[in-house]
C-alpha positions as CSV (number, residue, x, y, z in Angstrom):
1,X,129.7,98.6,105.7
2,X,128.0,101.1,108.2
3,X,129.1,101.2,111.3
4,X,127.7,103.1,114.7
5,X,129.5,104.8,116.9
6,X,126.6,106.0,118.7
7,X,123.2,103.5,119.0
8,X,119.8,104.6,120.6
9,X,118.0,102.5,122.7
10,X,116.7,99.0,122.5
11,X,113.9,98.7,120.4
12,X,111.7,96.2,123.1
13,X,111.9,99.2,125.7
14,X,110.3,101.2,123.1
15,X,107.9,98.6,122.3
16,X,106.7,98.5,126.0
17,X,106.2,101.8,126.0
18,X,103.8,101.7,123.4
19,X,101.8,99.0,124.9
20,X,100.8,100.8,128.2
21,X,100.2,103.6,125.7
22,X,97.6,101.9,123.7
23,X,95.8,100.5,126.6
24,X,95.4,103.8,128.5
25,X,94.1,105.5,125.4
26,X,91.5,102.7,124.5
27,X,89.9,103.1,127.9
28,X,89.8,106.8,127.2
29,X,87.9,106.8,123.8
30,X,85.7,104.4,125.3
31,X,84.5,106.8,128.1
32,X,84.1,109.7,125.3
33,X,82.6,107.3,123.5
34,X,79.9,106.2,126.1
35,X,79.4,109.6,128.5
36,X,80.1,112.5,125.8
37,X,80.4,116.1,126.8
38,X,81.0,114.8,130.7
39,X,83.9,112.5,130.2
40,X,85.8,115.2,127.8
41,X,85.1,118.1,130.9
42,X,86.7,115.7,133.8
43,X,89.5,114.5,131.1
44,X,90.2,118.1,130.7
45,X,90.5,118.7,134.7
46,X,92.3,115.9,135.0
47,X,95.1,116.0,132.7
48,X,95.0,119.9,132.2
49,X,93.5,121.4,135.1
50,X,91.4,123.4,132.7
51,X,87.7,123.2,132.9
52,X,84.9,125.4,131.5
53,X,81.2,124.4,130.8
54,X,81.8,124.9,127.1
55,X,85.4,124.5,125.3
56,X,84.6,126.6,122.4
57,X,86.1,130.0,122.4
58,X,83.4,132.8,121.9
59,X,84.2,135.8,119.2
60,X,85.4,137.8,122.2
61,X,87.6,135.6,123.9
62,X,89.3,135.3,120.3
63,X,89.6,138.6,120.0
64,X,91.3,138.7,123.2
65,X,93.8,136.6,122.9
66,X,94.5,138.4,119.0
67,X,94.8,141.6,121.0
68,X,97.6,140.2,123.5
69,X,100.0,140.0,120.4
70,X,102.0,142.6,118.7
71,X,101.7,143.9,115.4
72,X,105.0,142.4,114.6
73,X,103.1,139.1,116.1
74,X,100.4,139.3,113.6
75,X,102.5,140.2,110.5
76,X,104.9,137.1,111.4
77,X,101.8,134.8,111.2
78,X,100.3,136.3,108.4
79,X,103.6,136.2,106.5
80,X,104.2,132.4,107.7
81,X,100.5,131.3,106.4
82,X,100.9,133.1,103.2
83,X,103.9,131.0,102.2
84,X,101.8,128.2,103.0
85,X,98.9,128.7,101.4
86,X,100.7,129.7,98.4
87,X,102.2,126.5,97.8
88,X,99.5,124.8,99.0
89,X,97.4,126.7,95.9
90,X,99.7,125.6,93.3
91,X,100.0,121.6,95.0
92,X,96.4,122.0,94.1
93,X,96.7,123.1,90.9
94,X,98.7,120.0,89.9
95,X,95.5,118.1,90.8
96,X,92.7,118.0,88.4
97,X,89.3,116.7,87.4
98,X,89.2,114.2,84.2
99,X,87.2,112.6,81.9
100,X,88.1,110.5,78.9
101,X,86.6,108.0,76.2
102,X,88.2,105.1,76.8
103,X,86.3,103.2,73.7
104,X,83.9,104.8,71.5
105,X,80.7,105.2,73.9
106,X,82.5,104.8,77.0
107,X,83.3,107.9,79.1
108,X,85.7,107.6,82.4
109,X,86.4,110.1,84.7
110,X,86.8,111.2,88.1
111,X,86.2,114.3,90.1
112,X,88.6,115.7,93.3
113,X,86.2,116.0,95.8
114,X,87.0,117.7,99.4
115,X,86.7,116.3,102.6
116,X,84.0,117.7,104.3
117,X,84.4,118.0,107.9
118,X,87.7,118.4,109.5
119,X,88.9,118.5,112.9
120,X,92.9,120.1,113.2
121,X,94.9,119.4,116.5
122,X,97.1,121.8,117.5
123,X,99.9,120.8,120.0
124,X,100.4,123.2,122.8
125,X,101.0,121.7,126.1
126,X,104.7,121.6,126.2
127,X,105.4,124.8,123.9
128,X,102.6,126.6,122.0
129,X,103.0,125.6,118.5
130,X,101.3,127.7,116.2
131,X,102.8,126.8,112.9
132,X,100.6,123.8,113.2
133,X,97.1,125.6,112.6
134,X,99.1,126.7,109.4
135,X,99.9,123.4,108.3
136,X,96.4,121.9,109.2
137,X,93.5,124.6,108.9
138,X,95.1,127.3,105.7
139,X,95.8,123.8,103.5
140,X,92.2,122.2,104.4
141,X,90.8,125.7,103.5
142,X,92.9,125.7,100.1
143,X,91.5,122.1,99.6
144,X,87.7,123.5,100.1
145,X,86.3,121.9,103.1
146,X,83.0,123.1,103.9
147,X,83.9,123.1,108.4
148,X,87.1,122.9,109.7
149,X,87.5,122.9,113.6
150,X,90.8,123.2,115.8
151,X,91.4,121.9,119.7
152,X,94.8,122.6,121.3
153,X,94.9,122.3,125.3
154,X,95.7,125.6,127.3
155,X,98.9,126.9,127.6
156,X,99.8,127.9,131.2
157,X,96.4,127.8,132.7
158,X,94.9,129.2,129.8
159,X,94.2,129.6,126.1
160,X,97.1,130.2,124.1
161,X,97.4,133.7,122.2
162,X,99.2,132.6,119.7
163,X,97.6,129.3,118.8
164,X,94.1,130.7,118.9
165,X,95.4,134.0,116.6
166,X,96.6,131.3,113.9
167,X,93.7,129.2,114.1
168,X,91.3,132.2,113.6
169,X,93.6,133.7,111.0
170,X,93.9,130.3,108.9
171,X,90.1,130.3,108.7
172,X,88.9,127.9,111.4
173,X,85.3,128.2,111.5
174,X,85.6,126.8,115.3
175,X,87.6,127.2,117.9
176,X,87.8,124.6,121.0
177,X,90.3,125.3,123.8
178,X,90.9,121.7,124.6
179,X,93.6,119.0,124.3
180,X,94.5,115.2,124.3
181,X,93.3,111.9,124.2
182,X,89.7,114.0,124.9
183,X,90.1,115.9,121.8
184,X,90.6,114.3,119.2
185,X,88.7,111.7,120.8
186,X,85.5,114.6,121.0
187,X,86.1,115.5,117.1
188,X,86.2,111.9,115.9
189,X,83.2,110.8,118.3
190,X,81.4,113.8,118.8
191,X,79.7,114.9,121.6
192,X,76.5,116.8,122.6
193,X,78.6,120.3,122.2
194,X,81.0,119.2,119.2
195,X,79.9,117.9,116.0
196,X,82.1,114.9,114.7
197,X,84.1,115.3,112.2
198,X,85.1,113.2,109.2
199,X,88.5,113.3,109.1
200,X,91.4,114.5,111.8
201,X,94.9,115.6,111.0
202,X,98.0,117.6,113.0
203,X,100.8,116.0,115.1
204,X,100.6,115.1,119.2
205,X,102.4,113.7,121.7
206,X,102.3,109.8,121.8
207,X,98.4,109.8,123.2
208,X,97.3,112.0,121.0
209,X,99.0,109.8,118.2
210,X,97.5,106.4,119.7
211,X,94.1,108.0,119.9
212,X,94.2,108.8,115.9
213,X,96.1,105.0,115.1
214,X,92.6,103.7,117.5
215,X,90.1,106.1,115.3
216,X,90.9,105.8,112.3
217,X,88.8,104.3,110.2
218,X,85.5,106.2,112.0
219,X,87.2,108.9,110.6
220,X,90.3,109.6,108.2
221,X,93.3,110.8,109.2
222,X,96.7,112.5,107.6
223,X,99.0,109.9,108.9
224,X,100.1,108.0,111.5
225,X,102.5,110.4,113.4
226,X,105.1,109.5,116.0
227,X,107.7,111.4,117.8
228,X,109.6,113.9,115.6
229,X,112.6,112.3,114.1
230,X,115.7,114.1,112.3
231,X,118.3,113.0,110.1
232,X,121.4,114.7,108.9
233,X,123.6,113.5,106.2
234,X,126.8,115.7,106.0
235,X,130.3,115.3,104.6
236,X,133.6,116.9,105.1
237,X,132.0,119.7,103.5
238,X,130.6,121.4,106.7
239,X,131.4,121.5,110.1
240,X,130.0,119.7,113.7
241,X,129.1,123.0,115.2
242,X,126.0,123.3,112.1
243,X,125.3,119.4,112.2
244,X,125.6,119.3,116.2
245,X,122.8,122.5,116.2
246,X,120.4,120.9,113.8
247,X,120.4,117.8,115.7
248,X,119.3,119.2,119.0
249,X,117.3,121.7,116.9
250,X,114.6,118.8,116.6
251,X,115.9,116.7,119.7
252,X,114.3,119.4,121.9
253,X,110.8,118.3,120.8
254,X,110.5,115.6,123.5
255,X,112.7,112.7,125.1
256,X,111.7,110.5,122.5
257,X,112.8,112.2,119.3
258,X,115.5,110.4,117.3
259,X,118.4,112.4,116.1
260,X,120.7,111.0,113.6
261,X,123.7,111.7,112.3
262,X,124.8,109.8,109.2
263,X,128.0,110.6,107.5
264,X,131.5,109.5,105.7
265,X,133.9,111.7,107.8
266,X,134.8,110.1,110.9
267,X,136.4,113.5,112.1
268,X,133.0,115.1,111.3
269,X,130.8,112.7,113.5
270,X,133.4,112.7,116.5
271,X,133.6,116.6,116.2
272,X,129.6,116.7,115.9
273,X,129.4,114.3,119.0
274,X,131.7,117.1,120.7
275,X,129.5,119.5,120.0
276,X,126.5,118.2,120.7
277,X,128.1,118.0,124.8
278,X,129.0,122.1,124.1
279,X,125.7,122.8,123.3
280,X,123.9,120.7,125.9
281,X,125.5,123.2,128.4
282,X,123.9,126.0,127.1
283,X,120.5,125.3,125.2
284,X,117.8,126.8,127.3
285,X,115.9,123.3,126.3
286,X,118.8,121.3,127.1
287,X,116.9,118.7,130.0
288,X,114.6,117.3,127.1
289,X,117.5,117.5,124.4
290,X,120.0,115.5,126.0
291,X,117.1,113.0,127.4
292,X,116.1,112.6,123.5
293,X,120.3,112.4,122.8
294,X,120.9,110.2,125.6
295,X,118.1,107.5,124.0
296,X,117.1,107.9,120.5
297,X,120.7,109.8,119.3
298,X,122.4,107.9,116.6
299,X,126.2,108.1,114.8
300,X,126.2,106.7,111.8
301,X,129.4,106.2,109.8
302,X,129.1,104.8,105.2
303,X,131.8,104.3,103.2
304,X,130.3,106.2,100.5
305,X,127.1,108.4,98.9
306,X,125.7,105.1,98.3
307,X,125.7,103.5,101.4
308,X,124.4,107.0,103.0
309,X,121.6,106.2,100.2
310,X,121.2,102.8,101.3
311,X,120.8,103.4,105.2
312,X,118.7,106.7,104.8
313,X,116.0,104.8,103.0
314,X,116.6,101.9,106.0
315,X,115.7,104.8,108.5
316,X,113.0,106.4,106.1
317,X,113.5,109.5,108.5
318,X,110.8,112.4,108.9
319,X,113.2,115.3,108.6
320,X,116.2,115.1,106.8
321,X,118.7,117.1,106.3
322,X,121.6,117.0,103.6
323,X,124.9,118.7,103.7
324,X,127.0,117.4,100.9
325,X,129.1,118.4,98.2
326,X,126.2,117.2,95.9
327,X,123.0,117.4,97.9
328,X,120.8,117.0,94.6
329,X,122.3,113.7,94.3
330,X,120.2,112.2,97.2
331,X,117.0,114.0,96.0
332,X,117.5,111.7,92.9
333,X,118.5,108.6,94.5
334,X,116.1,108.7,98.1
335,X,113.3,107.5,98.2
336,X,112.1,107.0,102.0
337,X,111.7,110.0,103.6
338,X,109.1,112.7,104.8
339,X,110.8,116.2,103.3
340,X,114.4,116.9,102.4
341,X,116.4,120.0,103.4
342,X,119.2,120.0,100.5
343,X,122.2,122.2,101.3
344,X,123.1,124.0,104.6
345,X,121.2,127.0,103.6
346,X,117.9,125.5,104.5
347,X,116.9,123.8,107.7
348,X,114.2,121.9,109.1
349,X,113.1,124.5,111.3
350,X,112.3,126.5,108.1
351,X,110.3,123.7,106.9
352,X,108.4,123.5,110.5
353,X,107.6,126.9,110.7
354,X,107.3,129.3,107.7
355,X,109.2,128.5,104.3
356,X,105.7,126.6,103.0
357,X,105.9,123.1,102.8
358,X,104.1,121.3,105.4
359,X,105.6,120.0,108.6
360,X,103.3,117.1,109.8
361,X,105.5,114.5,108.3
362,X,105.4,110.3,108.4
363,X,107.7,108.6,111.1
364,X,108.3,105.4,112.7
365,X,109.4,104.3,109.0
366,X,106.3,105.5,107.7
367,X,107.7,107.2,105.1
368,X,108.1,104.1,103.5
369,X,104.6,104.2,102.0
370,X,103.5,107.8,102.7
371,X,104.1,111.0,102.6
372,X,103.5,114.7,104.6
373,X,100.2,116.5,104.6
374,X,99.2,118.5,101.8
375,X,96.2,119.7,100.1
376,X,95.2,116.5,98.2
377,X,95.1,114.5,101.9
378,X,91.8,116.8,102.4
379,X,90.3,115.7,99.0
380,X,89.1,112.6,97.9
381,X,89.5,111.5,94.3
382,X,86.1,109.6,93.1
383,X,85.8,108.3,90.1
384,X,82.7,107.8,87.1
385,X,81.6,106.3,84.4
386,X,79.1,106.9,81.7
387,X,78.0,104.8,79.0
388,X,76.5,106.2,75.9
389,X,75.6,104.2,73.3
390,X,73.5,100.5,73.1
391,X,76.3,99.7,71.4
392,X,79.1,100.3,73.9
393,X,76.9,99.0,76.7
394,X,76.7,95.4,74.7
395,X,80.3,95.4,73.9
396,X,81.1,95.7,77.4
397,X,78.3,93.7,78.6
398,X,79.3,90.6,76.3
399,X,82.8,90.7,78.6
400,X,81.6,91.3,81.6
401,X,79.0,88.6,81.5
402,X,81.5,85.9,80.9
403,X,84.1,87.2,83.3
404,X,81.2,87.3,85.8
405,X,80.7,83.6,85.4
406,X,84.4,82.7,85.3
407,X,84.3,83.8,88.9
408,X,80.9,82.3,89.7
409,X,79.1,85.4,90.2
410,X,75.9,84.9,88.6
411,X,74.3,88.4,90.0
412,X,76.6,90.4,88.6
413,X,76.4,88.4,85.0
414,X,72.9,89.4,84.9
415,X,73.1,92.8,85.2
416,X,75.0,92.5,82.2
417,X,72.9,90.3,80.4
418,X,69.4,92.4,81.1
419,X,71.6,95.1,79.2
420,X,72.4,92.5,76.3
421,X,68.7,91.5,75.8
422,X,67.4,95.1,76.0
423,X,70.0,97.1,73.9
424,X,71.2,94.3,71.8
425,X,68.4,92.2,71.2
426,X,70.8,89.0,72.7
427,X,68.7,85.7,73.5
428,X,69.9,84.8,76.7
429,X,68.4,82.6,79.5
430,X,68.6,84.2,83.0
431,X,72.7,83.7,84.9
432,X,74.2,82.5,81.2
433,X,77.3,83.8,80.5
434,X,77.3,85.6,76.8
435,X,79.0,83.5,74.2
C-alpha cells in the first residue's frame, strides 16, 4: 500500500482559496463587460501600473523590442518554434477530411474546419515566458486560423522584448501589451479597441485561469489550466540529486505548484528529500520554490511498478517525469496524465521550452478527460450528410418516421414522411408513423 512520507496541504485551504478567487474575478468580467475599453485601462493601472491610450503595439514599437535581442536571441526562438511547428504539421497531418457511403445513396462525411478567431495569453508578470507564444500562436497558425491575437502584461514597467519577438515571429497578426483578468477578459468580450475573439488558449496565474473557467462557453478555450504540477516516478536506478532538481525545476513556477515525488526506493525519496534542502540554499528562485515545497510537495512511497501505475493515474499529474529501469512500461500502462518525459535524458523543461510538444497541459486532475494543446484544439470537426437517391431518402425515411413517433415527436416524423410521399409515392396522413 502507498504510503507518504511527505503530504501537501489540506485540500479545504485550497478550496478557500479558490473561492475568493472566483468572486474577485466575476466582478472583473463584469466591469469589462459593461464599461469596455475604460475598465481594461484602469485594470491595467491598477494591477500593472501600465497604462497607454491604446494596448496594441504599433510596427515600430515591435521592431524595437526585436532590436533589443541578440542574434543568438533570435536564432534561439526561431530554432525553438521550428521544432514546434514541425510537429505540430505532422499532428495535423494525422487529422483528415472524410466522406463515405454508408448505404448505397447515403454519403457521410465531415470536414476539419479551423477556429477562426483566436486570442493567445502569454504569461509574463513574474518571469517573461516566451515559449508560450510558441505553444499558442505557431500551432493556431499550423491549424489555419484566419486572426490570431496575443496579450501578455509588461515586464518591468514595460513591454517584454522577448515575449513580443516570439509573438511577432509565431505570426500574430496582433500584438496587445496587456495582462490579466482584463485580458482575456477584453479578447473574450471585446471592447471598442479589441475585436472578440472566438476562442482563448495559453496558461495564467490563478485569475487568469478563473477568468477563462467564467468565459467559457462565450468563447472556447484549450483547457481548464491550474497551477503547474510535476510528478517524478524514479527507482533505484537514478539518484536524489536528478530527482531533487526536476522537482524544484517546476516548483519555482509559483507557491502553489505541486511537486511529487513517487517511488519504490525508500533510500531514494529520503536522499531526494535531502536534496531538495541542498538545493533550496542555492537556487536563485529558491523563496517561491520552497513556498511551493513547503505546501503542495509530496513523498510518495509503492510497493511496486503497479502501484506507481495505480497512484499516478490517482494524481493524473500535468508533467511527469519517469526514471525507471523500464520507463516504456508506464507509457503502456498510464493513462492520466498531460505529457510524459520517459527516461532521465529528457526533462520537462525540454518539453516547456523547445523540444516540440506543447506545454500548456491539463491539471487539477484534468487529465483525466483531456489532454494538452495541439493543433486539432484550433479546429473544429463538423460533420455532413448527403443523400442521393429517392431511394435512399425513403429507406431512411421509413425508419426515421417510426422512430420519430416512438419518441412522440410528430415534427420530426413529418419531415420524413413529406420525403416518403414525394419520392416514394407512400400514402400517408399528416404525423403517421410509416408502417
Amino acid at each position: 500500500m502507498a504510503r507518504f512520507l511527505k503530504r501537501g496541504r489540506d485540500a479545504d485551504a485550497v478550496a478557500d482559496d479558490d473561492a475568493k478567487v472566483r468572486a474577485t474575478v466575476e466582478g472583473i468580467l463584469a466591469d469589462i463587460k459593461a464599461r469596455g475599453d475604460a475598465a481594461v485601462r484602469e485594470l491595467s493601472i491598477r494591477f500593472d501600473k501600465w497604462d497607454r491610450q491604446n494596448f496594441r503595439l504599433s510596427e515600430g514599437e515591435i521592431q524595437a523590442c526585436l532590436d533589443q535581442l541578440t542574434p543568438r536571441d533570435l536564432e534561439d526562438i526561431r530554432f525553438a518554434q521550428t521544432q514546434v511547428r514541425n510537429f505540430a504539421e505532422h499532428q495535423k497531418a494525422a487529422l483528415r477530411d472524410i466522406e463515405v457511403e454508408t448505404l448505397p445513396g447515403v454519403v457521410l462525411g465531415h470536414r476539419n474546419i479551423p477556429v477562426n478567431s483566436v486570442g493567445c495569453y502569454v504569461p509574463g508578470g513574474k518571469y517573461p515566458l516566451l515559449a508560450s507564444a510558441h505553444m499558442s500562436v505557431v500551432t493556431a497558425k499550423v491549424a489555419g486560423c484566419k486572426r490570431i491575437i496575443t496579450c501578455a502584461p509588461p515586464f518591468e514597467g514595460r513591454p517584454a522584448p522577448a515575449i513580443v519577438a516570439a509573438q511577432h515571429l509565431a505570426g500574430a497578426d496582433e500584438i496587445y501589451c496587456l495582462g490579466g483578468i482584463q485580458a482575456v477578459g477584453a479578447m473574450a468580450l471585446g471592447t471598442e479597441s479589441i475585436a472578440p475573439v472566438d476562442m482563448l488558449v495559453g496558461p495564467g496565474n490563478a485569475f487568469v485561469a478563473e477568468a477563462k473557467r467564467q468565459l467559457y462557453g462565450r468563447v472556447g478555450i484549450d483547457l481548464f489550466a491550474g497551477p503547474t504540477e510535476t510528478l517524478i516516478i524514479a527507482d533505484e536506478t537514478v539518484d536524489g540529486e536528478i530527482c531533487a532538481t526536476d522537482l524544484l525545476g517546476q516548483a519555482e513556477h509559483g507557491p502553489n505548484s505541486p511537486a511529487v515525488l513517487l517511488t519504490t526506493s525508500e533510500k531514494l525519496a529520503r536522499e531526494t528529500m535531502a536534496e531538495v534542502e541542498r538545493l533550496l540554499k542555492i537556487l536563485p528562485t529558491a523563496a517561491i520554490a520552497r513556498k511551493a515545497w513547503e505546501d503542495y510537495g509530496e513523498v510518495i512511497i509503492c510497493d511496486s511498478e503497479d502501484e506507481m501505475v495505480a497512484e499516478a493515474d490517482r494524481i493524473a499529474s500535468e508533467h511527469v517525469q519517469v526514471m525507471t529501469r523500464d520507463p516504456d512500461y508506464f507509457l503502456q500502462h498510464m493513462t492520466n496524465y498531460g505529457a510524459l518525459f520517459l527516461g532521465p535524458r529528457t526533462n520537462v523543461s525540454y518539453g516547456d521550452k523547445v523540444i516540440g510538444t506543447n506545454h500548456t497541459l491539463p491539471t487539477k486532475k484534468s487529465a483525466r478527460y483531456t489532454g494538452g494543446l495541439w493543433v486539432g484544439k484550433f479546429m473544429k470537426t463538423c460533420t455532413y450528410q448527403r443523400v442521393l437517391t429517392d431511394e435512399a431518402s425513403v429507406m431512411i425515411g421509413e425508419y426515421c418516421s417510426r422512430l420519430c413517433m416512438l419518441e412522440g415527436f410528430a415534427g420530426h416524423a413529418e419531415q420524413a414522411n413529406i420525403r416518403l410521399r414525394r419520392y416514394g409515392g407512400r400514402n400517408i396522413p399528416y404525423a403517421t408513423a410509416a408502417d
